[in-house]
Structure formats: C-alpha cells, structure tokens
C-alpha distance (Angstrom), angle and dihedral (degrees) to the residues before:
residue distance angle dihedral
X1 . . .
X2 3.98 . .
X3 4.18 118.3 .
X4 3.90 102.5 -138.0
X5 4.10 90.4 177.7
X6 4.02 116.2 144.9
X7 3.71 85.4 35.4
X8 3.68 98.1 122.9
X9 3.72 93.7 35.4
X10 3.88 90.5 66.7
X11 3.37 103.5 44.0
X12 3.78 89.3 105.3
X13 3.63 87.4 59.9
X14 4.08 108.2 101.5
X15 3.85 98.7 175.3
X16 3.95 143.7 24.9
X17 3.90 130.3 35.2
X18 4.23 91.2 -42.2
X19 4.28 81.3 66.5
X20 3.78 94.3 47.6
X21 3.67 95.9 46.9
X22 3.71 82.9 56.5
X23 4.05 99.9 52.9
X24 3.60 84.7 48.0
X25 4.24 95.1 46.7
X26 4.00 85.1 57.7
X27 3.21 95.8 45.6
X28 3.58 87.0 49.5
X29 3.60 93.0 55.6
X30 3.83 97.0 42.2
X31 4.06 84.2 57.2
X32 3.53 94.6 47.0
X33 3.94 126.2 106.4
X34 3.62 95.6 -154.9
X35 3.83 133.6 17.3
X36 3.81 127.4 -148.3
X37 3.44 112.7 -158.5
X38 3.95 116.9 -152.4
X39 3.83 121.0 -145.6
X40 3.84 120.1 179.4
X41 4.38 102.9 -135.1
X42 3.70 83.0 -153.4
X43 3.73 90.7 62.1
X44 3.34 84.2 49.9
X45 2.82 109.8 62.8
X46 3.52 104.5 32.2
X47 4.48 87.9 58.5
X48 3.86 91.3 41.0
X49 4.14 86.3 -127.4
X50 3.66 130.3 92.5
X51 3.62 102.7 -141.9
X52 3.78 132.1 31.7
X53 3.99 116.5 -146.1
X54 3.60 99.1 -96.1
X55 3.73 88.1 53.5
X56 3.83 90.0 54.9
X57 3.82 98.7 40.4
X58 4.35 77.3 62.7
X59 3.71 104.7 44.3
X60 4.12 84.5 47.4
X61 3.67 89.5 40.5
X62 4.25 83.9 51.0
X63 3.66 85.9 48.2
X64 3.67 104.5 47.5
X65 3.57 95.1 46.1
X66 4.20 87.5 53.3
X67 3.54 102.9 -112.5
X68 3.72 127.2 139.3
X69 3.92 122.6 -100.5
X70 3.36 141.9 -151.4
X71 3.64 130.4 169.5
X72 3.93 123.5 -142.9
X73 3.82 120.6 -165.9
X74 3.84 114.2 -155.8
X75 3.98 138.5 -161.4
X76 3.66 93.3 32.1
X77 3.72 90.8 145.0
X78 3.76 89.9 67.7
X79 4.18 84.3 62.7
X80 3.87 120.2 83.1
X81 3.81 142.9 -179.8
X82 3.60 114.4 -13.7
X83 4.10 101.3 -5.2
X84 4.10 87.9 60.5
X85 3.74 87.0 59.3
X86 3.37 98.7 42.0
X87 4.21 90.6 54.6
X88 3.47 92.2 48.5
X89 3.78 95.2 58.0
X90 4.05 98.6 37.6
X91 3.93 95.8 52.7
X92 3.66 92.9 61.7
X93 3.54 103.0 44.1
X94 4.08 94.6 39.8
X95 4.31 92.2 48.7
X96 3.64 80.5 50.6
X97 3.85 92.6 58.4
X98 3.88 98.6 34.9
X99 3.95 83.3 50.6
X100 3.86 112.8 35.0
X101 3.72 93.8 148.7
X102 3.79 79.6 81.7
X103 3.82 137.5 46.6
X104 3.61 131.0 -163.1
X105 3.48 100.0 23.6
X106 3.85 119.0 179.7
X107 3.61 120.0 -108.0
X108 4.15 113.7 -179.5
X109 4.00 115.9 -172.9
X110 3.76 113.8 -137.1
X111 3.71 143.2 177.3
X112 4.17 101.1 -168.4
X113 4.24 86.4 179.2
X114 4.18 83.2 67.0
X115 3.68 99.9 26.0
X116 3.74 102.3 -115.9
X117 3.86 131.6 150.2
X118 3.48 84.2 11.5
X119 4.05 93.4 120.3
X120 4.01 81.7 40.5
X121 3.93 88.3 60.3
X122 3.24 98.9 59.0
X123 3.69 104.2 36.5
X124 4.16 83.6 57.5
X125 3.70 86.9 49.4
X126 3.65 89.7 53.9
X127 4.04 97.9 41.2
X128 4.09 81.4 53.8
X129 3.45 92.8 55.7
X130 3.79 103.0 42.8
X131 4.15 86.9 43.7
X132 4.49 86.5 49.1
X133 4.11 80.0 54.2
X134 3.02 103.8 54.5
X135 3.68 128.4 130.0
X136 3.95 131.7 -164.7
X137 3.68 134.8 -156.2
X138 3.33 125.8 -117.3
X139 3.95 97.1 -124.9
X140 3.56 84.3 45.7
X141 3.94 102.2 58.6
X142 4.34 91.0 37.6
X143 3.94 85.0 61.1
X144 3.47 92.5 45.3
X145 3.47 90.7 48.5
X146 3.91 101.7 51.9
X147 4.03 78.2 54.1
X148 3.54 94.3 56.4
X149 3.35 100.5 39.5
X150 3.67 93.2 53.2
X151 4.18 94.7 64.6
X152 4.10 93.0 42.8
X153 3.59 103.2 116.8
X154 4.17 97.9 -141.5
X155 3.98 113.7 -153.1
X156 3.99 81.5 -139.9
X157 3.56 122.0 20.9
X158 3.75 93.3 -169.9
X159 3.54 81.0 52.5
X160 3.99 94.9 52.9
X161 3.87 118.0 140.0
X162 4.02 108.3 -120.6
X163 3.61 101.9 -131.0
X164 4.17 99.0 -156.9
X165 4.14 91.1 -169.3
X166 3.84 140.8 -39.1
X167 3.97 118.5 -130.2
X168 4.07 130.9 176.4
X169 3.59 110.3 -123.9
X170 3.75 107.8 -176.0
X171 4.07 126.6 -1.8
X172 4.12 122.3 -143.8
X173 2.85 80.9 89.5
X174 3.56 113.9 19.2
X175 4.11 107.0 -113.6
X176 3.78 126.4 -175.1
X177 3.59 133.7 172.8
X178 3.40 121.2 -142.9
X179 4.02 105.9 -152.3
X180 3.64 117.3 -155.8
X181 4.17 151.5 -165.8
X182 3.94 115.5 -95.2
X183 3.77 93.3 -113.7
X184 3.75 104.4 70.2
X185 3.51 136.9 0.7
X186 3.70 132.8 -157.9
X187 3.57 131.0 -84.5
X188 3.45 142.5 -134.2
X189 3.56 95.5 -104.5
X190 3.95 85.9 44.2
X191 3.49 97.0 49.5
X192 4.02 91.8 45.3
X193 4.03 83.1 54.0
X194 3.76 87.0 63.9
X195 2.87 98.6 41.5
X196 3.79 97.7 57.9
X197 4.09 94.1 40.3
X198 4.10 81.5 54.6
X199 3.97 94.4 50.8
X200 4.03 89.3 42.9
X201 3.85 104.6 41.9
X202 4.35 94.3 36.9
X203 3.87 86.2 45.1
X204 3.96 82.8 -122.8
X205 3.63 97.1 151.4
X206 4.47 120.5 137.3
X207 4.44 85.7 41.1
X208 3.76 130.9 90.6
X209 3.91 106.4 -116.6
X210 4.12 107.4 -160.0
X211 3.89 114.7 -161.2
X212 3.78 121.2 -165.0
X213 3.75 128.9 -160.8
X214 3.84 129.2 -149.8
X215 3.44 133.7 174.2
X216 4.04 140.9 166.2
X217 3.26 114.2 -124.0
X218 4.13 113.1 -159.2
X219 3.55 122.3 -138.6
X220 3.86 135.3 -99.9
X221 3.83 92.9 -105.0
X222 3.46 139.0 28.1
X223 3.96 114.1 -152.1
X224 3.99 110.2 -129.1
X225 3.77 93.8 -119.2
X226 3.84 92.9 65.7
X227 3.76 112.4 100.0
X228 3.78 116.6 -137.4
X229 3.50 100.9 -113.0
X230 3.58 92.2 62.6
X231 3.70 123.3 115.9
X232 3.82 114.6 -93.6
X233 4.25 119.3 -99.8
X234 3.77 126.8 -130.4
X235 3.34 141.8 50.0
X236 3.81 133.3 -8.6
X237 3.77 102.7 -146.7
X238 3.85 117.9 -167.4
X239 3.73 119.8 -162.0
X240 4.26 111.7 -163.2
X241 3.61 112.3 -155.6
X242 4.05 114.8 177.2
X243 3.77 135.5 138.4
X244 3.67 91.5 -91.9
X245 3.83 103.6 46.4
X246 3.71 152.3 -12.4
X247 3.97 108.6 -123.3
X248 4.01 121.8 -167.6
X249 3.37 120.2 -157.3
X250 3.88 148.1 176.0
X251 3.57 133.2 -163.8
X252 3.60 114.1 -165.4
C-alpha cells in the first residue's frame, strides 16, 4: 500500500524534491494493482462536483492503464441533514459519467477523523482485487455466450457475426477474445454489448474488461489441388478492443 497524498498539490512544482516525489507517485500508480481514489465530501459539496480535473485525468489514467479502482469519499462527518444525502447520491452517478469506460465503480463513505468505513475500505479494496483476478472457464463463457447472443437485437440477421467461442486469456484485467467466422466481424456497438452483459452477469463491475476480436479471413482463390478439408489461406486479422485503445492489426 503506497500513500500518494500532496500529489496534486505539487504539480506546479517543476524542479527539486516536490518533482521527484511526483515521478515516483506515477510510477507508483502505474505499478499498482488497485487504486483508491480520495475525494474530500467537503469539497464537494462546497463546488457542487465530485471530482476536479486532475482527479479525473487519474481515475482515467487508472483505467486506461487496466488497473482496478475504487473511489473513497472523505470528511463526510462534517455533512449533515439533507447535504449528506445529497453527496452520497451525486458522487456515484457523476464518476459514472466522467468515467463511462467503466460501470459499477466502488464508492465507500468514510469519516477517517472518527474511524468509520475504515473496515469497509479495505474489504472493497479486496473484493476489487479478487473480482480483477478472476478467471473463467471455457465451458463457462460458450454457455454464457449462446445466452447472450440469443437477446442481441442484430440490425441484419443475415448479416449476423458467427461467434465460434469466447475464451479468457489473461486476468488483471480480465481479457477475452472473442474468435469469429470470416464473413463478419463484430462491431463496436457489438463488442460494447458484450462487454456490458459480461460486467452485469460476472458481477465484474469497478475493472476494465478488454475484449479482442480475431478472425481468418480466406483468400480470393482456392487452387484446384487443395482438398476441402484443408485449413483456410490468408490473413489472420486481429482487432484489439480495450478501454484504452482500439488496435488494428494484420498478420500476413
């Protein structure tokens, strides 16, 4: 666990020890598994926002780079009556607008001057860890998958991508590829779809999720000495869709 307070209080700072103990906060934060951000509820209240821009450029920094997040609002014992209420259902719904690449996104409500919501803190931190982990079977994904494909509505249905099977290849974060027939292949709005039915039915809400698409695509021509049971020619085209990125890419 690595304290990166004071960060955004020195960013002004261009030279002496206030600029090295901001190289080493990001790289701090680029090692990290998971990343707590810290919002002050006074603040909050006070500005009418939950997060300045410095605070987003971190969570999307967090997000982009794959790492798990968590969001911790501070000070709410200095908030009473109506104004507490009104914090606690704002932050939520704003960090989900600010940060859409993400859903579900943990937000823990803590006073650290009375000692509450500490045990809450790190039990999220640990749920958002164990949920960045984890790994799926195969036979587990391909019936989820003949699920979700079954209540996509398809522009075209003649036009529908054959999804062949879905696999995880690595966890933190959780990456799957999705491989696919030579005819079609999925698109963004697709592949968002899945993404979304995999955050809501795996309860993997709070983590990036990266999907990535391949597909063989046969050749032209077909010489008449090949047999049919051959494997198709041409190129293996690999489509890399994450939070961070889309990536196109041919292997010849």
């Amino acid at each position: 666990m690595v304290d990166t307070a004071g960060w955004l209080h020195r960013t002004k700072q261009d030279r002496g020890a206030a600029s090295l103990s901001i190289m080493q906060t990001r790289k701090n934060l680029m090692r990290a598994h998971i990343v707590a951000l810290v919002l002050d509820a006074e603040e909050i209240a006070k500005d009418g926002r939950s997060m300045k821009h410095d605070e987003v450029v971190i969570a999307r920094r967090a997000v982009e780079e794959g790492l798990g997040l968590i969001v911790i609002v501070n000070k709410m014992d200095l908030l009473k009556g109506k104004l507490y209420e009104r914090v606690i259902k704002a932050v939520p719904e704003e960090i989900q607008t600010v940060i859409p690449q993400v859903t579900g996104i943990p937000v823990v409500f803590v006073s650290a001057l009375e000692g509450k919501g500490r045990t809450a803190v790190m039990r999220q931190v640990i749920d958002t860890y164990e949920t960045w982990c984890l790994r799926l079977s195969i036979a587990c994904l391909n019936h989820w998958l003949r699920k979700v494909m079954s209540r996509h509505s398809w522009k075209d249905q003649a036009a529908q991508p054959k999804v062949k099977y879905f696999t995880q290849v690595k966890a933190r974060p959780p990456t799957f590829v999705a491989f696919v027939s030579s005819k079609a292949k999925l698109s963004d709005t697709d592949l968002r779809f899945l993404t979304r039915s995999l955050k809501e039915d795996f309860n993997l809400g709070g983590i990036p999720i990266r999907i990535m698409q391949r597909s063989v695509a046969r050749s032209a021509g077909v010489s008449s000495g090949t047999s049919k049971s051959s494997q198709p020619t041409g190129k293996l085209v690999e489509r890399v869709v994450s939070d961070k990125r889309t990536i196109l890419t041919e292997a010849t």
